[in-house]
C-alpha positions as CSV (number, residue, x, y, z in Angstrom):
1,X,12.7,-29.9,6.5
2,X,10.8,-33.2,7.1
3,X,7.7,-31.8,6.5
4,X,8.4,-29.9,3.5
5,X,10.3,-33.5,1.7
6,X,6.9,-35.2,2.8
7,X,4.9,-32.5,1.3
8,X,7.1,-33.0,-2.3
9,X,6.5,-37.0,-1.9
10,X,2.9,-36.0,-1.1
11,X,2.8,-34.4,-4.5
12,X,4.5,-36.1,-6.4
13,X,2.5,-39.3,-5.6
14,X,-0.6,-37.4,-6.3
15,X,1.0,-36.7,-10.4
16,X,1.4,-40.4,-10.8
17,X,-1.8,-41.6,-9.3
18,X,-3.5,-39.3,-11.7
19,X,-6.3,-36.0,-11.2
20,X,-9.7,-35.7,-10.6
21,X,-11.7,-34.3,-13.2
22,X,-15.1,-33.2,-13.4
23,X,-16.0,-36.2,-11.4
24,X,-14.3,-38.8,-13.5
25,X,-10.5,-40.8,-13.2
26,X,-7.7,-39.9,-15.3
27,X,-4.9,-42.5,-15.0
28,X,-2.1,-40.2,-16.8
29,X,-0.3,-37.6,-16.3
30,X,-1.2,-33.9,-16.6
31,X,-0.7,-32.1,-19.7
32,X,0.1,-28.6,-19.3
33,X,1.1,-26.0,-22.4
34,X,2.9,-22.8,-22.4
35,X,2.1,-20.6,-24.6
36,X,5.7,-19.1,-25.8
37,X,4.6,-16.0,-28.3
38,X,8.6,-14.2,-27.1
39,X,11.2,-16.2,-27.0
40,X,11.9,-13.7,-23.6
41,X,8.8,-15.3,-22.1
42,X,11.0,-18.0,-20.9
43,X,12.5,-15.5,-18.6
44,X,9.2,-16.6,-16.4
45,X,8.2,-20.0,-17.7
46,X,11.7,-21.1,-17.4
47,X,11.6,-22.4,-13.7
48,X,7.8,-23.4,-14.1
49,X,8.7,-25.5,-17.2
50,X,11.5,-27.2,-15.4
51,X,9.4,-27.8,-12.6
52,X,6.1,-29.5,-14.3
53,X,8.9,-32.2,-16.1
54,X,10.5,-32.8,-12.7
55,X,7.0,-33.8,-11.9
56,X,6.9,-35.9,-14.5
57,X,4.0,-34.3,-16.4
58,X,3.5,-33.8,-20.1
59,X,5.0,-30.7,-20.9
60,X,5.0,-28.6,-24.1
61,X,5.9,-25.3,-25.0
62,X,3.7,-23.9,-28.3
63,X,6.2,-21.3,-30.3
64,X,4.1,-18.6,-32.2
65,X,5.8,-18.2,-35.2
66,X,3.9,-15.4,-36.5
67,X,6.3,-13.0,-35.3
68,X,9.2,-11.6,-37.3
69,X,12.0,-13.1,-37.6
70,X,14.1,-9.8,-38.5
71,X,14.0,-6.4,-37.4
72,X,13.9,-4.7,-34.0
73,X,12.0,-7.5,-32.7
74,X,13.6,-10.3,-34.5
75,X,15.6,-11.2,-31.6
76,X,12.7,-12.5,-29.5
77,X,11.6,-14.7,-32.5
78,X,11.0,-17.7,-30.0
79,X,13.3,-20.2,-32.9
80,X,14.2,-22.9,-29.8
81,X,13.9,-23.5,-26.2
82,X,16.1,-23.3,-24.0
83,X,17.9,-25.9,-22.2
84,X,16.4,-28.1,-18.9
85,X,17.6,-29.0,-16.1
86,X,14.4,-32.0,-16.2
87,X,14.1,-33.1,-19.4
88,X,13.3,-31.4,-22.8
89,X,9.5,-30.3,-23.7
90,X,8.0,-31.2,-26.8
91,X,7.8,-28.3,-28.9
92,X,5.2,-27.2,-31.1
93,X,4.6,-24.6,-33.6
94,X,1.9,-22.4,-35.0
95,X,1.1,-19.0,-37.1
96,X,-0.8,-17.2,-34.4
97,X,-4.3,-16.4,-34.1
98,X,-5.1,-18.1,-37.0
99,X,-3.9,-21.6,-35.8
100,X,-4.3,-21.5,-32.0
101,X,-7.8,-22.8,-31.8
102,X,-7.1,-25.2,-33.8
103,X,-3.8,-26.8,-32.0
104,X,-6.2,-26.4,-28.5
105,X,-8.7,-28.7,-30.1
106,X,-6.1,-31.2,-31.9
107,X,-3.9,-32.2,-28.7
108,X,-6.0,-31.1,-25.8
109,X,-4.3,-30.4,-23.2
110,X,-5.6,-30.0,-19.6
111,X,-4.3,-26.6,-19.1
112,X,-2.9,-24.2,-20.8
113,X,0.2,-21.1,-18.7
114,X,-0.4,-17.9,-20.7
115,X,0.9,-14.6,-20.0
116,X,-2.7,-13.4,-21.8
117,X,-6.3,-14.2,-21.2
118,X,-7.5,-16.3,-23.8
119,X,-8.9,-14.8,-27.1
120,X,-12.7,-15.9,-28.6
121,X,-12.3,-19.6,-29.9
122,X,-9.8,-20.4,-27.7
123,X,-11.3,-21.6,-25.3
124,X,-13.7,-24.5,-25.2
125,X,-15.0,-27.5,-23.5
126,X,-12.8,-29.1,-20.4
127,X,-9.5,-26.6,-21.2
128,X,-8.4,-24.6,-18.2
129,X,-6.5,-21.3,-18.7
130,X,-4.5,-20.0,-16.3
131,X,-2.9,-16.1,-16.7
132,X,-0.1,-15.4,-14.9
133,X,0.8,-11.9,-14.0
134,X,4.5,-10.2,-15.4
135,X,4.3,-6.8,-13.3
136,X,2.0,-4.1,-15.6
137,X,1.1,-6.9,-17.9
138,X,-1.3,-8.3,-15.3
139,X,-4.1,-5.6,-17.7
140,X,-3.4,-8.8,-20.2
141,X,-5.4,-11.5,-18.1
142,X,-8.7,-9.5,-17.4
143,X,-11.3,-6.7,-19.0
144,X,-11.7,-2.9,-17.8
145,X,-15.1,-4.4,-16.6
146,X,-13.6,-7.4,-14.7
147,X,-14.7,-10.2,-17.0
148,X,-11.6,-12.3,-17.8
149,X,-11.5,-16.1,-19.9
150,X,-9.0,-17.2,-17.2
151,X,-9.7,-19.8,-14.7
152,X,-7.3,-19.2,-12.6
153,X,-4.6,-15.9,-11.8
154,X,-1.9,-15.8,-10.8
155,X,-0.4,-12.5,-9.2
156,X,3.0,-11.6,-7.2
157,X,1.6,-9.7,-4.3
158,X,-1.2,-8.6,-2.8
159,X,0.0,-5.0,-3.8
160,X,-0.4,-5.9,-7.0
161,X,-3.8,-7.6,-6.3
162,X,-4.9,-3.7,-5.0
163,X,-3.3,-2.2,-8.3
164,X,-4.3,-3.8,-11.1
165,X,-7.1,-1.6,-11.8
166,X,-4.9,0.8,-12.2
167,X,-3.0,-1.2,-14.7
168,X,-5.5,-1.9,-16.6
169,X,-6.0,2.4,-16.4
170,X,-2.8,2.5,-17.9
171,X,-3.7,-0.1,-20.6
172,X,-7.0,1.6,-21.1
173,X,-4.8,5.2,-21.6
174,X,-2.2,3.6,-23.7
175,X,-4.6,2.3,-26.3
176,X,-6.3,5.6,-27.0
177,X,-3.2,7.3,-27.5
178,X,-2.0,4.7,-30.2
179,X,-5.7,4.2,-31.6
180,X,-7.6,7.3,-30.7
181,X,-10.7,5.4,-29.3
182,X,-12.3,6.5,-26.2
183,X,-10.7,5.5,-23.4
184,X,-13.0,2.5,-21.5
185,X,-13.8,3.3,-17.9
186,X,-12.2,0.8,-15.4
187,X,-14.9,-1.1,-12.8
188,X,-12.9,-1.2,-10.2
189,X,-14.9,-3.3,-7.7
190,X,-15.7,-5.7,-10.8
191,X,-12.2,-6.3,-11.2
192,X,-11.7,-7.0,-7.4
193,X,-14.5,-9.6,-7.3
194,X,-12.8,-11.4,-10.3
195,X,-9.4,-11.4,-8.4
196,X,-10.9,-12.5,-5.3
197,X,-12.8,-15.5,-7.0
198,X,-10.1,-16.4,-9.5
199,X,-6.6,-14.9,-8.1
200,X,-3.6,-17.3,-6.3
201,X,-0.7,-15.4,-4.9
202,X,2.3,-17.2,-6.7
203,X,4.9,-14.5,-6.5
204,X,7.6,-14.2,-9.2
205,X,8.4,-17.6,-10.9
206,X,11.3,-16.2,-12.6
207,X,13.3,-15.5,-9.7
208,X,13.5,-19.1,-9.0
209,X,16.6,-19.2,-10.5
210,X,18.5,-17.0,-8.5
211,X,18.9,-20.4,-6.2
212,X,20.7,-22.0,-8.0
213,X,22.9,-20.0,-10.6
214,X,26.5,-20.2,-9.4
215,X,28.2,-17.0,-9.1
216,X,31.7,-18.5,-9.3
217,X,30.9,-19.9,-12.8
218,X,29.0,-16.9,-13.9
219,X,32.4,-14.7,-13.7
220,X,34.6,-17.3,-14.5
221,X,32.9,-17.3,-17.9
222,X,33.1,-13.4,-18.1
223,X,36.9,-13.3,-16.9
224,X,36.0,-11.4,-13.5
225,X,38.1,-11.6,-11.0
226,X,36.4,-13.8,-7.6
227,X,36.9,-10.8,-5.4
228,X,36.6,-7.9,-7.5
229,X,33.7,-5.6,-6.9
230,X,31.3,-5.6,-10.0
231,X,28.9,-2.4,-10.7
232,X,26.2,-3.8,-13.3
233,X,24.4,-0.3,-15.3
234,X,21.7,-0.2,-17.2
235,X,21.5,2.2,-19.7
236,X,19.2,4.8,-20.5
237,X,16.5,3.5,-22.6
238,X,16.8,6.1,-25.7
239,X,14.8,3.7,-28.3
240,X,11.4,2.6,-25.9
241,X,11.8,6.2,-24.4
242,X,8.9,8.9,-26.0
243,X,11.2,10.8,-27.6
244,X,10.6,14.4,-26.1
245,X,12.8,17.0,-27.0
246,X,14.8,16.8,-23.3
247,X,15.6,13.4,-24.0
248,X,16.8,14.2,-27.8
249,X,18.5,17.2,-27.2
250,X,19.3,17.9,-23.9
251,X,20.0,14.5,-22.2
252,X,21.2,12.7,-25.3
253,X,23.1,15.4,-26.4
254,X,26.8,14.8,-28.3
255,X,27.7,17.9,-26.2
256,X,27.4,20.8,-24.5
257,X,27.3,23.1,-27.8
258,X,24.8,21.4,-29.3
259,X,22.6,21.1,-26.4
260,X,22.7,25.2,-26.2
261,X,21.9,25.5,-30.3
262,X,19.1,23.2,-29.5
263,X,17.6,24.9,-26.4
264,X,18.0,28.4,-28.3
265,X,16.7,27.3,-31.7
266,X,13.8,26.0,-29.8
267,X,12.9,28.5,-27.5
268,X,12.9,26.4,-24.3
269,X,14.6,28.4,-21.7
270,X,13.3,26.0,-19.0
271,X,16.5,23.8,-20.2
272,X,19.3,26.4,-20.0
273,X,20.5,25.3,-16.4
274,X,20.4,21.4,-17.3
275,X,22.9,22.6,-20.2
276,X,24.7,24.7,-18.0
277,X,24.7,22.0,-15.0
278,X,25.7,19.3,-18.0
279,X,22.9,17.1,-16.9
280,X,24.0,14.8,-20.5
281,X,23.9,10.8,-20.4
282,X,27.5,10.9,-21.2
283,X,28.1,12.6,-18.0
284,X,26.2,9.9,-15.9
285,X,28.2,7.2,-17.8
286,X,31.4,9.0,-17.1
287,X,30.1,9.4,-13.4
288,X,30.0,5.5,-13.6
289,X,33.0,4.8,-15.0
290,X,35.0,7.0,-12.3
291,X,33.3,5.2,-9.6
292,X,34.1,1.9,-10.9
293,X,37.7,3.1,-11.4
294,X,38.1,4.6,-8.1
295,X,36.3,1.6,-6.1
296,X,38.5,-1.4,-8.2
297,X,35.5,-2.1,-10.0
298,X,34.3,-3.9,-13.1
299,X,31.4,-2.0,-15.1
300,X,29.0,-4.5,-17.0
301,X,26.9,-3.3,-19.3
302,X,23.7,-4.8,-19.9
303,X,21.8,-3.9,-23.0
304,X,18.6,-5.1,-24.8
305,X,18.3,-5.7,-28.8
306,X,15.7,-2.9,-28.7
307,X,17.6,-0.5,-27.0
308,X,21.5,-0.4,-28.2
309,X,24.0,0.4,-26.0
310,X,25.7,3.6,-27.5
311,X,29.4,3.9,-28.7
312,X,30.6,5.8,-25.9
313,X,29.0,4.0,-23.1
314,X,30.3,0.3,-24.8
315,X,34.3,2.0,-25.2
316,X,34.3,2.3,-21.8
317,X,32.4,-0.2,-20.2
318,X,34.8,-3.7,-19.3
319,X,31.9,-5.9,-20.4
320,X,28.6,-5.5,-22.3
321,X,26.0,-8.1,-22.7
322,X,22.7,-8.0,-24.0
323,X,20.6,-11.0,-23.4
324,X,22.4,-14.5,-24.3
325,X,19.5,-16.2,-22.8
326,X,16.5,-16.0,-20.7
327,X,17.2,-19.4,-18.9
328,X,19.1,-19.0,-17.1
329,X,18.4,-15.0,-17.5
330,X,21.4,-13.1,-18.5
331,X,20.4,-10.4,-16.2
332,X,19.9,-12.9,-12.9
333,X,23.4,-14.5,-13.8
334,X,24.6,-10.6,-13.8
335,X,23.3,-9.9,-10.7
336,X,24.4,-12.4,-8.8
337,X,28.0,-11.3,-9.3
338,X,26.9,-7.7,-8.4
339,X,27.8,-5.1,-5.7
340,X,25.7,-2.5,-7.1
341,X,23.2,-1.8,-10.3
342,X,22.5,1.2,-11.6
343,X,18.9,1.6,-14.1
344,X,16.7,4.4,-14.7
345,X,13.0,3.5,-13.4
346,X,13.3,-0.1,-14.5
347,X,11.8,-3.4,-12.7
348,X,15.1,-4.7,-13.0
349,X,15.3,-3.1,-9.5
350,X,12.8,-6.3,-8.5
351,X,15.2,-8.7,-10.0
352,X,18.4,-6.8,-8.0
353,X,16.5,-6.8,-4.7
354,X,15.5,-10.4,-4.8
355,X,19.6,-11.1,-5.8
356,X,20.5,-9.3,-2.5
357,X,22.0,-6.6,-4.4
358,X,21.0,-2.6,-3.6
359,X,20.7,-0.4,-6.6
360,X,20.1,3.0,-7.8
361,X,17.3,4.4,-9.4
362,X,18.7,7.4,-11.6
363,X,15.6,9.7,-11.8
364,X,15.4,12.6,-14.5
365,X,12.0,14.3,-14.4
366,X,8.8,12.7,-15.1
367,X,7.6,15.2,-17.7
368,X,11.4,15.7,-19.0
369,X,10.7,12.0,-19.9
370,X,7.4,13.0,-21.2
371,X,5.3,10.1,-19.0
372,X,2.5,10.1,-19.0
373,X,0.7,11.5,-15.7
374,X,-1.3,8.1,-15.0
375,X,2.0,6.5,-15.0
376,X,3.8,8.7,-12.5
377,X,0.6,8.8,-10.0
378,X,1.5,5.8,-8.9
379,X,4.2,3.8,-10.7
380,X,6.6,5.7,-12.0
381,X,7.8,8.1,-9.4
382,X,10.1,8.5,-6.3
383,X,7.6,8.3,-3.1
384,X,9.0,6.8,-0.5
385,X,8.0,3.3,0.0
386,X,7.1,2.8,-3.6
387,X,9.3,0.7,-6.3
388,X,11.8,2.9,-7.1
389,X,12.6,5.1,-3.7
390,X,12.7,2.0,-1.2
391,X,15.8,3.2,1.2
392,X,18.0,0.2,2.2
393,X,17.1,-1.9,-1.1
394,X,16.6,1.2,-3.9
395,X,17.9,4.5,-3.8
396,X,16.3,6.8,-5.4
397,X,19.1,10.2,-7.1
398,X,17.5,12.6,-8.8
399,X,19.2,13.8,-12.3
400,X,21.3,16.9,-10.7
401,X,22.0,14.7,-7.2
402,X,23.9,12.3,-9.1
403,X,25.5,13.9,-11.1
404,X,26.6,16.3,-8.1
405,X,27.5,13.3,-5.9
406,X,28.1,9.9,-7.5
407,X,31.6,10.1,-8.9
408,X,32.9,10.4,-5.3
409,X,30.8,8.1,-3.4
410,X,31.8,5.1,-1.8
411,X,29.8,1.8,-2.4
412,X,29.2,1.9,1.6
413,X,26.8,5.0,0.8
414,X,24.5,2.2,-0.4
415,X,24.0,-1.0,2.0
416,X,21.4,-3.6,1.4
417,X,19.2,-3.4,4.6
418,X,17.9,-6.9,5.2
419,X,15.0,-5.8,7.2
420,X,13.9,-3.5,4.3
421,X,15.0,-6.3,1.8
422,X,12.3,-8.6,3.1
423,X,9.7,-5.8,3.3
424,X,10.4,-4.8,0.0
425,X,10.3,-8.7,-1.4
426,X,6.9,-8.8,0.5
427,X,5.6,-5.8,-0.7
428,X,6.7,-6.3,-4.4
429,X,7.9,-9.7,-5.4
430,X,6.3,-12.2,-3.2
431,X,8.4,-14.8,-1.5
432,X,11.7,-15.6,-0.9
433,X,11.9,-19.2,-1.1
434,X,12.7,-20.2,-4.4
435,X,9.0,-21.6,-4.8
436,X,7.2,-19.7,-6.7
437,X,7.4,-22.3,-9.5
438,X,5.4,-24.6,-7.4
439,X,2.9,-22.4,-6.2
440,X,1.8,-21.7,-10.3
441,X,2.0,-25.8,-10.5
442,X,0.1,-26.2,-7.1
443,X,-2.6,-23.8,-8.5
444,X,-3.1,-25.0,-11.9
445,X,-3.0,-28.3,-10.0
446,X,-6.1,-27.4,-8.2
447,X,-7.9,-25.5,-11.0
448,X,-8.0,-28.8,-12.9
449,X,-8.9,-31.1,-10.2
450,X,-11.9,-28.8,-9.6
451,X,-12.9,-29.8,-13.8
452,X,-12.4,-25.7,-14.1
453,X,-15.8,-25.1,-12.5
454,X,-16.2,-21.4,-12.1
């Protein structure tokens, strides 16, 4: 404990005496902007943010207003920031590509926190950039052929250090689907010498703020009992899905009827027996709702604006959010009143694991789902030891299993192991320590102090 207050005073005393640069003094503070282009990008930044004006450096948050402000994607329209727990940021706007460059050259910061490499103009003189990793998105930071404009990286894991040329593979993929062009080959060693020059383990900032969200006040304000067992489900994701024809007319079927028409009109005999077995969404969510009943359980219902919860999941749910904010996150403050969570090959199983809370991955077919088979070499699929089969932090059920089995299952069928826990949190998110904040500040820190010199 003593050394880790002397390393804070250590730091902190370092701020105020001012950087190193390039071989000259700077007598100020640093000045460090975030590029904000969601208003869901504060999910991560949140805790960094909070932790660069607790150092007392110049803070600012850029809000790219080039985004709609209606729509599907209206909702992450980045309008205001959220509240501190430090202090306020200054805020400043602009209209996207067009203005960036600009705003860079006006104010000057020393570095700037992107989610993104930076774009041609960007970039110039004494400006630092550092890219910092949010799971698959790490393809955003760097080239197929390993150049990148970052100066620094920062990643979650040294698993994902080993994987992200093959998320850049699945970048390169998705492109030529949307676009048609040939698909760019990946240098794979490249792209390793870049990490190994410019990457900083920093684990997952955003989980910085399962420390210190209160769980008391967190039900309080949803009218949850303090002892009562809460099962948190997300649903199926029927907008960002592809839409196949399984997933139109066999698993988001009104009924059983329909789904038969469909399978008959269509010719697809391979779908009879899910018809037959009533392998149907509204089957899983009644499966939910009669574990929750049986157990003394409250089912919450988290949604996102892109992907609406449907009618007959909301009428029986007790509570259904979507995302109030992203700091604190909505989805941390629901998990950290949880028992169990339920999803469907989502990295929310990351955010549930570093809660403490086991979950559930509810696995229909790959090719049912129409992925893509990139994405289920190595993502996207239930081997063992991978994200979403991990026993003792995520259980992986197959479609017909849980339909088969859940309804009468007790939440005991599902412990959190803490040994796997921390393998898992190794493996996957990092570190454990409520830190990761500092380790992205410690880095850029450095980058600057070293005048960016590649």
């Amino acid at each position: 404990m003593r050394r880790g207050r002397a390393r804070c005073r250590a730091r902190r005393r370092r701020d105020r005496e001012g950087l190193r640069r390039g071989g000259r003094r700077t007598d100020r503070a640093m000045r460090v902007a975030f590029l904000i282009e969601r208003r869901n990008y504060y999910r991560l930044f949140g805790p960094i943010v909070d932790r660069a004006l607790e150092r007392g450096w110049e803070t600012e948050c850029w809000h790219d207003w080039s985004h709609p402000r209606t729509g599907r994607k209206g909702s992450e329209f980045p309008d205001s920031p959220p509240t501190f727990r430090y202090g306020q940021p200054r805020v400043r706007t602009y209209q996207g590509a067009a203005e960036l460059p600009g705003l860079l050259a006006e104010t000057q910061p020393d570095v700037v926190i992107s989610l993104r490499q930076a774009a041609a103009g960007e970039k110039r003189g004494r400006l630092g950039w550092f890219g910092l990793q949010y799971t698959l998105d790490v393809a955003n930071l760097l080239d197929c052929g390993g150049e990148t404009a970052c100066d620094g990286i920062g990643l979650h894991t040294q698993y994902w250090r080993d994987r992200t040329a093959d998320c850049l593979r699945i970048k390169a993929h998705n492109r030529r689907r949307v676009q048609g062009a040939k698909e760019e080959p990946v240098d794979g060693a490249a792209v390793a010498e870049t990490l190994r020059r410019r990457a900083t383990l920093v684990g997952i900032p955003e989980m910085d703020q399962c420390h210190w969200i209160d769980p008391a006040a967190v039900r309080a304000h949803l009218g949850i009992e303090p002892e009562q067992p809460v099962v948190l489900y997300i649903p199926f994701p029927f907008e960002s899905n592809p839409r196949t024809f399984w997933v139109r007319h066999v698993y988001g079927s009104p009924n059983a009827l329909w789904a038969r028409a469909a399978v008959a009109l269509a010719r697809r005999s391979e779908y009879r027996s899910h018809v037959a077995r009533r392998w149907s969404d509204r089957n899983v969510v009644h499966a939910v709702r009669a574990f929750c009943d049986r157990h003394g359980a409250a089912l919450i219902v988290k949604g996102r604006a892109k992907d609406p919860v449907p009618g007959y999941l909301a009428r029986i749910a007790d509570r259904v959010l979507y995302d109030e904010a992203y700091y604190p996150a909505t989805i941390l403050e629901l998990l950290k009143i949880s028992t169990l969570c339920l999803h469907f090959f989502s990295t929310v199983a990351y955010e549930a694991a570093y809660a403490g809370v086991p979950s559930i991955c509810i696995a229909p077919a790959g090719d049912d789902l129409g992925l893509p088979a990139l994405w289920q070499e190595w993502f996207l699929n239930l081997d063992v030891g991978g994200s979403f089969n991990f026993p003792g932090v995520v259980y992986a059920r197959r479609l017909g299993e849980f339909l088969d089995g859940f309804a009468s299952a007790r939440p005991a069928d599902y412990p959190l192991d803490p040994v796997a826990r921390a393998q898992y949190v190794e493996r996957f998110i990092g570190f454990d320590d409520g830190k990761s904040s500092d380790r992205v500040l410690d880095a850029v820190q450095s980058l600057v102090e070293r005048g960016t010199q590649r």
